[in-house]
Structures are given as structure tokens and as C-alpha cells.
KOLTORVO-24867 format. One line per 2 residues: number of its first residue (from 1); their letters; for each residue x, y, z of C-alpha. Coordinates in nm, 3 decimals, always signed. Last residue first. Example, Ala and Ser with C-alpha at 12.3 -4.5 7.8 and 13.67 -1.06 7.14 Angstrom:
<nodes>
2	sa	+1.367 -0.106 +0.714 ~ +1.230 -0.450 +0.780;
</nodes>
This chain:
<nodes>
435	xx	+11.924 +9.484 +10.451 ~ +11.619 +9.333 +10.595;
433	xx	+11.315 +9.356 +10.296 ~ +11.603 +9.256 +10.006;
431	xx	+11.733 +8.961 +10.219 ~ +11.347 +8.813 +10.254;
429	xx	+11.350 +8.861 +9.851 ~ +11.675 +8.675 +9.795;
427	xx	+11.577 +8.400 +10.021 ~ +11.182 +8.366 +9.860;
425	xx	+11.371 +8.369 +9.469 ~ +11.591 +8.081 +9.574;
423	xx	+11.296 +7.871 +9.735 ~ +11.041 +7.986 +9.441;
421	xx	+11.350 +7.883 +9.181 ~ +11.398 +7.558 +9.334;
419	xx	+11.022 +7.497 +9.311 ~ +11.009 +7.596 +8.936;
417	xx	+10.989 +7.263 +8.743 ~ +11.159 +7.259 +8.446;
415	xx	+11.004 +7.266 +8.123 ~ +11.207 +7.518 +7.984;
413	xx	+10.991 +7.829 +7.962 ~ +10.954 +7.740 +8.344;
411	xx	+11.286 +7.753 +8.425 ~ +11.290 +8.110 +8.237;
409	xx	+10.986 +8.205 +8.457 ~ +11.155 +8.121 +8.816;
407	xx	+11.472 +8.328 +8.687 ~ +11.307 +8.587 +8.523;
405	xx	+11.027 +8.627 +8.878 ~ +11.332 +8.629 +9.087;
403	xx	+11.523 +8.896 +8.833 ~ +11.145 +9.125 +8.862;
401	xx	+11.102 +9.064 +9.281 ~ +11.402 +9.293 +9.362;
399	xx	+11.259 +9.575 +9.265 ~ +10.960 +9.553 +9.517;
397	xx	+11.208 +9.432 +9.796 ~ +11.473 +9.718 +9.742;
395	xx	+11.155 +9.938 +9.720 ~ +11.046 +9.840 +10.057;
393	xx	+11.391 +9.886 +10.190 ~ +11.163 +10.088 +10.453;
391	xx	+10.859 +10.186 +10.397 ~ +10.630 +10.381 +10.114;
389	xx	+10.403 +10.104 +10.064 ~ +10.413 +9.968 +9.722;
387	xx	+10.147 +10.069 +9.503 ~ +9.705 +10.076 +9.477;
385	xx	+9.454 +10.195 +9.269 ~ +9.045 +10.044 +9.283;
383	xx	+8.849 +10.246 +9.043 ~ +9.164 +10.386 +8.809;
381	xx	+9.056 +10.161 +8.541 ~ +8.728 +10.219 +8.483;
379	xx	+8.819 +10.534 +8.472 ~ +9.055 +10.500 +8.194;
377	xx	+8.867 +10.321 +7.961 ~ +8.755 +10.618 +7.694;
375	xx	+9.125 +10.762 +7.765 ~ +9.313 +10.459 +7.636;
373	xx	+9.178 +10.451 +7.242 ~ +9.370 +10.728 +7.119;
371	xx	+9.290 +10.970 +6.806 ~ +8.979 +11.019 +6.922;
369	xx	+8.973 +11.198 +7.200 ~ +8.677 +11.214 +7.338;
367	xx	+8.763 +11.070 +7.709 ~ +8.950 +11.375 +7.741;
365	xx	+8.795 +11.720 +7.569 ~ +8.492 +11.506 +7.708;
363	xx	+8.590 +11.592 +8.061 ~ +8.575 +11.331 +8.302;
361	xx	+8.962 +11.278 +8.335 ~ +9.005 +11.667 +8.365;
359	xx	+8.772 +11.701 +8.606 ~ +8.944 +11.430 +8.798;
357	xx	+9.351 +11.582 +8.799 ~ +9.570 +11.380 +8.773;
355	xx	+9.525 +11.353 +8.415 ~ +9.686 +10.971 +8.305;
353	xx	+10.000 +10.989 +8.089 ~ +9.947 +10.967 +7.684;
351	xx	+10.197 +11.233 +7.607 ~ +10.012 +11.503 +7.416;
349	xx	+9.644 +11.437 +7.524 ~ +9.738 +11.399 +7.854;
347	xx	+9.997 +11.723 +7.932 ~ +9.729 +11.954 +7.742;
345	xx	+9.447 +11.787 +7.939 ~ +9.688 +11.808 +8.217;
343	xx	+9.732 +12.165 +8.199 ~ +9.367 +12.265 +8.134;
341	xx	+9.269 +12.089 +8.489 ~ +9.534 +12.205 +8.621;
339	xx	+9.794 +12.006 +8.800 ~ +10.066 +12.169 +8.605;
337	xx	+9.916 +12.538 +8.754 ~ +9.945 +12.438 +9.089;
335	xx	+10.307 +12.254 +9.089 ~ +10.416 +12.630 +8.972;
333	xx	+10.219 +12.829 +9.199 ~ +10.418 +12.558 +9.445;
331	xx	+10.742 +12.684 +9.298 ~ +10.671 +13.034 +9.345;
329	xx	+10.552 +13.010 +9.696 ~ +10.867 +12.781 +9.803;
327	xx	+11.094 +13.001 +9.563 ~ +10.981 +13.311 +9.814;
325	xx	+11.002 +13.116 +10.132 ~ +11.361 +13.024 +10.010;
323	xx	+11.473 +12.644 +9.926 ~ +11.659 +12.426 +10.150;
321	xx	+11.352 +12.290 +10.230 ~ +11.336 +12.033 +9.914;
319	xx	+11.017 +12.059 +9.703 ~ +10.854 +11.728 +9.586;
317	xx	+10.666 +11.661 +9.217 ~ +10.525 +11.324 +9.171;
315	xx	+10.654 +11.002 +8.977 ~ +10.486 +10.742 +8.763;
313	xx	+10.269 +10.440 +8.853 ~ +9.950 +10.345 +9.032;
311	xx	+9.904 +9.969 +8.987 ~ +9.570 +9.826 +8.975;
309	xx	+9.343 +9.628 +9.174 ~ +9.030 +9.429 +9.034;
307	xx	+9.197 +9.249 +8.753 ~ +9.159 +9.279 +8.407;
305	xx	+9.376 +9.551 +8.332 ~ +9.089 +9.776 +8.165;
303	xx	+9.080 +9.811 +7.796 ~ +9.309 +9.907 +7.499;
301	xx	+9.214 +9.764 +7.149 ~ +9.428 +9.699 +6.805;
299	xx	+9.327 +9.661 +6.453 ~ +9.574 +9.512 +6.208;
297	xx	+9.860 +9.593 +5.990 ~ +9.786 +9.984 +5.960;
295	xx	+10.020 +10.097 +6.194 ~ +10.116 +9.856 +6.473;
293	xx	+10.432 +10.001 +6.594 ~ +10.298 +10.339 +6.527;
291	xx	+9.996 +10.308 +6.732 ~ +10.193 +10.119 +7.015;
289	xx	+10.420 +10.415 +7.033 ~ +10.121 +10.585 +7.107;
287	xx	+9.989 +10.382 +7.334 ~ +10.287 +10.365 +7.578;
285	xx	+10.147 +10.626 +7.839 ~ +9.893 +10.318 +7.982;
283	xx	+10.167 +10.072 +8.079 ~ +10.169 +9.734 +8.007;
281	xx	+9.959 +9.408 +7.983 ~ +9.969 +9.253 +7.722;
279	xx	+9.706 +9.059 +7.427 ~ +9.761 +8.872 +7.111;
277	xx	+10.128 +8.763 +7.107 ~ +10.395 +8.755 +6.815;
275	xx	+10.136 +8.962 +6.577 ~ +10.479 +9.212 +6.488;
273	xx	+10.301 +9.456 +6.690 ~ +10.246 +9.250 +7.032;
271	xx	+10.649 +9.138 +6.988 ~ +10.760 +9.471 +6.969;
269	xx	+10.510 +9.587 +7.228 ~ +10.599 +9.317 +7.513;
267	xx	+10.859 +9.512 +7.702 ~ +11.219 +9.420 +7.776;
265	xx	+11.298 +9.239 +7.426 ~ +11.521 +9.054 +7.603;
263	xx	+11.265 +8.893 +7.797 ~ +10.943 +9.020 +7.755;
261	xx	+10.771 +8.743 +7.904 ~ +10.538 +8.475 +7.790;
259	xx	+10.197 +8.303 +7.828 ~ +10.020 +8.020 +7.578;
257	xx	+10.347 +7.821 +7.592 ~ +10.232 +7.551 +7.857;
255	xx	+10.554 +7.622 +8.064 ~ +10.474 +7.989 +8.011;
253	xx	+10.119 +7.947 +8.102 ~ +10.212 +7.688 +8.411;
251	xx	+10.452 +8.007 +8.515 ~ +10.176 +8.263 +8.515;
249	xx	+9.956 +8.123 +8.730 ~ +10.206 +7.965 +8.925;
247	xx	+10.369 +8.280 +9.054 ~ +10.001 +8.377 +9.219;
245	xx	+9.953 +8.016 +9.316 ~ +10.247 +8.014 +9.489;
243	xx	+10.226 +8.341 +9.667 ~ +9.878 +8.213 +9.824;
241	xx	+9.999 +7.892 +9.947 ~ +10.371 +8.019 +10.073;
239	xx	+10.718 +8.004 +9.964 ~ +10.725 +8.408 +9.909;
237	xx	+10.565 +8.450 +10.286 ~ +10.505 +8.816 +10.275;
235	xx	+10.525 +8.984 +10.626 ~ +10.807 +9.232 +10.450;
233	xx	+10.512 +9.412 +10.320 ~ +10.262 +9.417 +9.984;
231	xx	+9.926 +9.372 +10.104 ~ +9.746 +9.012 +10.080;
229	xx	+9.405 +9.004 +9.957 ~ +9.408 +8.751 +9.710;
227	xx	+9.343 +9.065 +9.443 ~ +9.666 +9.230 +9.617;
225	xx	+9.881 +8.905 +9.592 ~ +9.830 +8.937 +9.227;
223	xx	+9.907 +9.265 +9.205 ~ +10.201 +9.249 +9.325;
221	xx	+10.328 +8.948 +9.165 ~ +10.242 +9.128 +8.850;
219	xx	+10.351 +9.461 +8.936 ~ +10.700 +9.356 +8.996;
217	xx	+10.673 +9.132 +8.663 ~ +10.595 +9.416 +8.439;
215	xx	+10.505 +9.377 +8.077 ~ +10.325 +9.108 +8.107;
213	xx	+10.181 +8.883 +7.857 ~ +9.904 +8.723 +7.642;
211	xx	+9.787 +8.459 +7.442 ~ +10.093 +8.313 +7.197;
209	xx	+10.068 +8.314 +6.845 ~ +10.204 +8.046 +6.641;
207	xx	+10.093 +7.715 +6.838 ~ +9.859 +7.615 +6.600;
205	xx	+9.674 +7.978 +6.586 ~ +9.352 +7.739 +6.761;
203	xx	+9.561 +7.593 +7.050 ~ +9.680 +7.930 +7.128;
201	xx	+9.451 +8.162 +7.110 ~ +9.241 +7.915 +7.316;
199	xx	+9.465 +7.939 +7.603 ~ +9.531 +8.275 +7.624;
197	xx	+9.125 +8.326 +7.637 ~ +9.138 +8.095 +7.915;
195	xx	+9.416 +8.257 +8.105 ~ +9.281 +8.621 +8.001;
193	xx	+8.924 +8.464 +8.185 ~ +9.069 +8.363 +8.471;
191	xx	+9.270 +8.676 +8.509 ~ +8.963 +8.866 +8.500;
189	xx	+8.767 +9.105 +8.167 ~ +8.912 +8.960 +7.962;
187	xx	+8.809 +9.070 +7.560 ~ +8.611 +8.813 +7.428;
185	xx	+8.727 +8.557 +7.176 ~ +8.608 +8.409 +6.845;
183	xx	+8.875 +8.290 +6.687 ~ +8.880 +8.550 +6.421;
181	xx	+8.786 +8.814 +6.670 ~ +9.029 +8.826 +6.900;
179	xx	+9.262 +8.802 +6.620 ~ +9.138 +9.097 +6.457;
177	xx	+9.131 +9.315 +6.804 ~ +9.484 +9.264 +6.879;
175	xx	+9.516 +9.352 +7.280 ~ +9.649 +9.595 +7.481;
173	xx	+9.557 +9.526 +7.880 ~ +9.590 +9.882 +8.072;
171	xx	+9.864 +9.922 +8.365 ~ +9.857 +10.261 +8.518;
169	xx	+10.002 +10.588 +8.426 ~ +10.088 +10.899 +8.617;
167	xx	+10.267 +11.224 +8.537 ~ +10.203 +11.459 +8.809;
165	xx	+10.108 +11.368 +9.171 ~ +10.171 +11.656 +9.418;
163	xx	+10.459 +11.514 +9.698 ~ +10.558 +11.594 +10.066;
161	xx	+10.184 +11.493 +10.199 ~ +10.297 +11.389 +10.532;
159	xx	+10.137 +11.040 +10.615 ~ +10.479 +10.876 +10.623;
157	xx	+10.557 +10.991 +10.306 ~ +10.258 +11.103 +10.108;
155	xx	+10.248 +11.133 +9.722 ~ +10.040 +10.806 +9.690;
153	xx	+9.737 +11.004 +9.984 ~ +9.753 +11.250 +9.639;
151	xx	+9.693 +10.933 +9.439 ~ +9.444 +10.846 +9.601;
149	xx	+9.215 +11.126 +9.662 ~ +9.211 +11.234 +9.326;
147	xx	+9.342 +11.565 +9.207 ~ +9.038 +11.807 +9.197;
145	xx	+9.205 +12.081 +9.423 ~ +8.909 +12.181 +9.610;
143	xx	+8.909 +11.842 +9.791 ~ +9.298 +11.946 +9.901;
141	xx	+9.221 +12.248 +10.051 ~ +9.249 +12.614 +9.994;
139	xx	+9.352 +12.589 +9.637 ~ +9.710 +12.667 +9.668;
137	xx	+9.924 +12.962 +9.605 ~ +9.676 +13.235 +9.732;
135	xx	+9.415 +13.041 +9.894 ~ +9.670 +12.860 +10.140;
133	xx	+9.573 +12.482 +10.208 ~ +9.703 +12.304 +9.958;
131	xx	+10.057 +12.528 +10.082 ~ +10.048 +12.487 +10.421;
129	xx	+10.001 +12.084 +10.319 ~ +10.308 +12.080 +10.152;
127	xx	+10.559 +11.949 +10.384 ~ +10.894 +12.061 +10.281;
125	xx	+11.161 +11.841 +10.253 ~ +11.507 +11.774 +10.385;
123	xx	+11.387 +11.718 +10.742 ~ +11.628 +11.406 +10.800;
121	xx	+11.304 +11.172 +10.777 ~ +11.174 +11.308 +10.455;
119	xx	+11.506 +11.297 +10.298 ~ +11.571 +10.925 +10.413;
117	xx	+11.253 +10.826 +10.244 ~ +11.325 +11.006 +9.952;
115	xx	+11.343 +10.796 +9.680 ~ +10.997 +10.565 +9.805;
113	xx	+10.808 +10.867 +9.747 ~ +10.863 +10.833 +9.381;
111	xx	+11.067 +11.170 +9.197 ~ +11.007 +11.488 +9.016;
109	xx	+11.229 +11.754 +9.164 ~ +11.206 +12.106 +9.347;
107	xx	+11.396 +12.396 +9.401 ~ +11.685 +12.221 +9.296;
105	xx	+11.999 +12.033 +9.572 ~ +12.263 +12.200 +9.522;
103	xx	+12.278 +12.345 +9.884 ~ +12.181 +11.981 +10.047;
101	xx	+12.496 +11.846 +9.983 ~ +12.474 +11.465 +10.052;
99	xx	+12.171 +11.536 +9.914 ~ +12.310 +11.569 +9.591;
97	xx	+12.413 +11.215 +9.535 ~ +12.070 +11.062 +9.580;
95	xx	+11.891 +11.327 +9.420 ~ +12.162 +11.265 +9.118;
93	xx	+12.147 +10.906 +9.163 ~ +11.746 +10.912 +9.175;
91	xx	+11.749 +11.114 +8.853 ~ +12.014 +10.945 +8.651;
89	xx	+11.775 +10.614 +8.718 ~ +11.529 +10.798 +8.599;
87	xx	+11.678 +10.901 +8.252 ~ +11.815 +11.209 +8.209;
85	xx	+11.874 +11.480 +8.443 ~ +11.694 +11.752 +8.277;
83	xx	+11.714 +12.070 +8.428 ~ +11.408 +12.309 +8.351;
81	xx	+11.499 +12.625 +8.510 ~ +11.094 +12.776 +8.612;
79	xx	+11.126 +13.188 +8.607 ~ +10.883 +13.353 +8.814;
77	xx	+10.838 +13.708 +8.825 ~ +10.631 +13.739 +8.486;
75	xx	+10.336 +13.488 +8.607 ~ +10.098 +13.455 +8.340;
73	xx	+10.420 +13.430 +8.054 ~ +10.609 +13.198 +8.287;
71	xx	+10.333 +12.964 +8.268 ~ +10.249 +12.937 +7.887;
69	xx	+10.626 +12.854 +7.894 ~ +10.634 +12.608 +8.140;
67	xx	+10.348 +12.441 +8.004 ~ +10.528 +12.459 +7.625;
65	xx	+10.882 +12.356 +7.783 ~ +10.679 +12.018 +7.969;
63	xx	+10.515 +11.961 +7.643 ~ +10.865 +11.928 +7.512;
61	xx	+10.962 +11.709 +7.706 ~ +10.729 +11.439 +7.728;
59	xx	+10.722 +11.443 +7.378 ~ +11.078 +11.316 +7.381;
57	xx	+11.235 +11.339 +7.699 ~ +11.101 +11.414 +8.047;
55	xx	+11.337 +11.312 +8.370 ~ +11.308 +11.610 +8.565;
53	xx	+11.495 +11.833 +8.785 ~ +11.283 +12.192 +8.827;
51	xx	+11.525 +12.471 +8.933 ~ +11.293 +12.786 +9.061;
49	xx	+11.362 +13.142 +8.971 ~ +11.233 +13.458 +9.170;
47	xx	+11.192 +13.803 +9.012 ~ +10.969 +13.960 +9.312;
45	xx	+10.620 +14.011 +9.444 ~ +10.557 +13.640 +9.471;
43	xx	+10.322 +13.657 +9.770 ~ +10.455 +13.531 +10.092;
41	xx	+10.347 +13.197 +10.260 ~ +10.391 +13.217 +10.636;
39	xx	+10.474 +12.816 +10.755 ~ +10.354 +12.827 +11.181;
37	xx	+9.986 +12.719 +11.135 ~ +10.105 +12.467 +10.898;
35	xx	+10.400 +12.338 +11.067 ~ +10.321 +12.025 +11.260;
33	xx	+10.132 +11.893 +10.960 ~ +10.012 +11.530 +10.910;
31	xx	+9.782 +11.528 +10.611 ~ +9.433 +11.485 +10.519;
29	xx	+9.364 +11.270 +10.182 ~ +9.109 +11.061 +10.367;
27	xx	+9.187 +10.706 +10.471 ~ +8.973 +10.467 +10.343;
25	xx	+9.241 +10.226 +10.150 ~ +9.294 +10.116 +9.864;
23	xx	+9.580 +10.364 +9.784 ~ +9.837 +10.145 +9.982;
21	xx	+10.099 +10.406 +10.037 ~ +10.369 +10.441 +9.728;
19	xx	+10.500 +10.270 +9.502 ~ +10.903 +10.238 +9.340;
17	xx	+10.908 +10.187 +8.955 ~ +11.268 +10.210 +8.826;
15	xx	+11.378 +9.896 +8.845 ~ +11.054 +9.754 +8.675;
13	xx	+11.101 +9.993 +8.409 ~ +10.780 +10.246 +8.419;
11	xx	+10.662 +10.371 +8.096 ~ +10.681 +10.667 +7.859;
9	xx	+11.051 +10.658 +7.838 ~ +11.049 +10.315 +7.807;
7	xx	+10.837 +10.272 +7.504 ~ +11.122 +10.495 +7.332;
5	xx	+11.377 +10.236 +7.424 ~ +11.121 +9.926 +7.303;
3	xx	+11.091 +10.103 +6.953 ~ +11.417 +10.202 +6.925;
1	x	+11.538 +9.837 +6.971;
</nodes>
């Protein structure tokens, strides 16, 4: 139980996970802006202190105290208030709760987009594209700021870029490299080649080890309707072809045995260290607890999810207006330095998350390291991103979709046939989109 409770600090929980705008796209990382010619930016020329809410424990944590730190000593005036609010969940009912009163609300807060929808359209945030674009806080432009295109256009609400990505992940496929190899398997590289693979692992183990899993099952029907070309909006037909085959996919493999879920167990790890299934896909900040999980009982590998479209998780930074011009400055310094290129190879290295920030994803010091296996294969990974459209009850609808994926693949672990389910799970996601 430890195991899976610390895995889920450095993940996503299905609940919790709430995307963004679809990152596929062409659009370019410009911004809406009504105020930027209007916003003056002072200099920090005084003792200002900014409240930061976060939801870092563990590792996490800490490296967040030793950034700060290093921080606060090149910029004296500034004092950053680290307030943690526990786990995410605490977070969004604390923003949630707070706004209500928009005088305690902090400085500024790490959330997803889709948490402040109704804050970005009561005028409750600050639009930060004054600040990109100011050479003294920012970097003059967003190009010149190195964070890639797509998961800055993630941290936009509406098209206003309210957010600055921070700790990201996205889904990587773990897999046991001994028993891929002693029954003679390839990595998979595409869902039709992890069902085969899955497949064989089974029939050839006798039954004992079952093929592969996934962690989440939000992302999973997600994805999977992104790869067959169908965006994620309340135009999604749940009881249709496409969605069917998606949700069949993995429900003939847990009916056949050679797929499975968490379950109870909540995230595949436990079950992927103790040789229970061969391959999973999960999280990319959850290596290192899969390192110590696994230990010195067999070899394990990390590649790219094999699919072509993956999931952009993990939250961004956002600054509420109620702040001062001068906390707005210093606070933004302070989004600007964690962004770094030296920040999130510091922030990467020690807490597995994904460097926002490209040079710092192409830098040796990164895809070097050799005490983890994730960074070598995380490009590859990040080629085609995408999330949940920032819309309304959108995240309702995306959260929904892990209990209706439970129930239809817990009929299928017991032989049953899963049309019932589909129906019930289509009603319950249709109510989710129009409440």
C-alpha cells in the first residue's frame, strides 16, 4: 500500500487529472491579450512576498524548498511562502473554496486549466502574456522562453495563456525486460503489437503472467479515440462504432486474461514488480518508485507509449488578480526562474517529471542520466501531445469515464458480455458533459 500511495504522488489519479486544449494542433503559442499594452510591469525594488499553494510532497517537495531557496538568495526582495495544501484534491477544494473569497486567495497556485474555468471567466486571473512578453520579468516572447509550444498553448484557457507549465509527465510503457526476452518478444511499439505481444506472454507463462496494463482508464479511452481520430468533446457517441472498438480492445484482453486493470491495487506497479504482469502503461514521474519496487529481481525497460498520441499530464502555475503589481512582477520572476533550463534539470533529475523546458530535454545533463531509464525516450514521446479540452463540464466528463470503464471491465473479467455496461456507461457519460 505504501508503494502504490507514494506512486500517486508522482502521478496523475484519474480523478485528479483534468486536460487541457488539444495540443495537436497547429495553432501557434500566441495569446489573446486585451491588456498587454495597458498591464505596466514594475521592477521589484522592494521586500515583496508571494504565497505559492502547491501540492508537492516527498521529493517533490523538497526540491521545490531547494529551488525556492537558491531563488530567494538571487533575488533578496522576494520572499516565495510555500503553502502546501496537500494532496490535489485538497488543492482544487481549497482554490475552489477560496474563491468564494477572492482576498485569501495566494499569489499564485499550481493547478489544471480545467480548475479554473469559472475563475478565468469571472476575471479572477491574470493573463500572462504582458509578462512573456516583458524583457525584465519575462523573456520577451514566448519562442525565447524554450518551453514547448504545446504545452504552453495546454496552460491556456480559452486561448488566454493564464498558466506556465511546470511539473509534467506523460504516459511511458514499463515493461520487464527478462521476460520479454525469455519468450522472445519485442518491445511494442503500437497497440496492435502490445495486444499481440500480451497475448503470447500469456499463452507461453501458462497463464501466470498476464501481458500488459493500464494505469489510467481516462487516458485510455482517450487516447484511443484520439489515434481513430476522434477529439475528446461532448459530440462523442459512447455507444458508437469507433468508441466500441476502442473499449473492446481492452475488454476482449481482460475477458481473454492476457490484459488487466489496477483495480484495487489502483496502479499497476505493485503488481508489475512482484512479476504479476509484464508490461504497463503509467505515468512517466513514477520510475523511481518503480526502481525500488523492482530492485534487483529482474531487469526492467521504459519506452514510448506505443501509440501515436499521448497524454500531457500534471499541473501549471496560475496567478490570481487579486494580487499587487509588485507580487505580480515578483511572482512571475518566480514562475521564470522554475522554468529554467537549470531549474528543471534540477526539478527532472530529482523527481522524475518531464523538463518543460526543450533545452533542457535535449541536454545531455538530461537524456544522460544514468541512473533512470525514462529521459533517453522522452522525446520520442512528447512528439504528438494532446489532453482534454479546457471546456465546460469537460472534466466532469473526462473523470467520469474511469468508474464506466471499472464497471464495463469488471463484467468483462467475468465473462460477461459488456453491452449493458457500454449502454449504462454512454448515459452516465452524456449526463456528465450536460450537467
Amino acid at each position: 500500500m505504501k508503494f502504490a500511495k507514494r506512486l500517486a504522488v508522482a502521478g496523475m489519479t484519474a480523478l485528479a487529472l483534468v486536460g487541457t486544449t488539444a495540443c495537436s494542433s497547429s495553432k501557434t503559442s500566441s495569446t489573446k491579450s486585451n491588456t498587454t499594452s495597458s498591464v505596466k510591469i514594475p521592477k521589484v525594488t522592494k521586500k515583496t512576498t508571494v504565497v505559492f499553494w502547491h501540492a508537492m510532497t516527498g521529493v517533490q517537495q523538497a526540491t521545490l524548498q531547494k529551488l525556492t531557496a537558491e531563488f530567494e538568495k538571487k533575488n533578496p526582495n522576494i520572499t516565495i511562502k510555500l503553502e502546501n495544501q496537500g494532496a490535489y484534491t485538497d488543492l482544487q477544494a481549497k482554490i475552489n473554496s477560496t474563491l468564494q473569497s477572492p482576498n485569501n486567495l495566494p499569489t499564485i497556485t499550481q493547478a489544471y486549466p480545467g480548475w479554473l474555468w469559472n475563475a478565468a471567466n469571472n476575471k479572477m486571473l491574470v493573463d500572462l502574456n504582458p509578462y512573456i512578453n516583458d524583457k525584465n520579468v519575462g523573456w520577451g516572447s514566448a519562442k525565447a522562453s524554450n518551453i514547448k509550444t504545446e504545452l504552453l498553448e495546454g496552460a491556456q484557457i480559452k486561448g488566454t495563456q493564464y498558466g506556465i507549465p511546470f511539473n509534467k509527465s506523460v504516459e511511458t510503457l514499463t515493461y520487464n525486460a527478462d521476460i520479454l526476452k525469455k519468450y522472445n518478444v519485442k518491445v511494442p511499439t503500437t497497440m496492435a503489437e502490445l495486444k499481440a505481444a500480451s497475448k503470447k506472454i500469456y499463452e507461453k507463462s501458462g497463464h501466470k503472467i498476464v501481458g500488459a496494463g493500464f494505469d489510467s482508464l481516462s487516458n485510455y479511452y482517450t487516447l484511443g479515440m484520439k489515434d481513430a481520430g476522434v477529439n475528446f468533446t461532448n459530440k462523442i457517441s459512447f455507444t458508437g462504432s469507433t468508441s466500441k472498438k476502442v473499449i473492446n480492445y481492452y475488454a476482449d484482453g481482460v475477458k481473454a486474461g492476457y490484459f488487466r486493470t489496477a483495480g484495487s491495487e489502483h496502479y499497476l506497479s505493485g503488481p508489475f514488480a512482484n512479476e504479476k504482469v509484464a508490461m504497463y502503461v503509467g505515468t512517466s514521474a513514477g520510475e523511481g518508485f518503480v526502481k525500488k519496487g523492482v530492485g534487483t529481481k529482474f531487469k526492467y525497460g521504459v519506452a514510448a507509449r506505443p501509440s501515436k498520441y499521448n497524454m500531457q499530464q500534471g499541473t501549471d502555475i496560475y496567478m490570481f488578480s487579486k494580487a499587487s503589481a509588485m507580487q505580480k512582477a515578483a511572482a512571475f520572476k518566480y514562475m521564470k526562474f522554475l522554468v529554467s533550463k537549470s531549474s528543471q534539470l534540477t526539478w527532472a533529475n530529482a523527481t522524475g517529471y518531464v523538463p518543460v523546458n526543450t533545452a533542457a530535454v535535449n541536454s545531455s545533463e538530461y537524456k544522460d542520466n544514468k541512473s533512470m531509464k525514462t529521459p533517453a525516450i522522452i522525446a520520442k514521446s512528447m512528439k504528438n501531445l494532446y489532453s482534454v479540452p479546457v471546456e465546460k463540464n469537460s472534466n466532469a466528463a473526462y473523470s467520469q469515464l474511469n468508474s464506466i470503464m471499472q464497471n464495463i471491465l469488471s463484467a468483462a473479467a467475468k465473462k460477461q458480455s459488456v453491452n449493458s455496461q457500454i449502454t449504462a456507461g454512454k448515459a452516465k457519460f452524456d449526463a456528465a458533459w450536460k450537467q
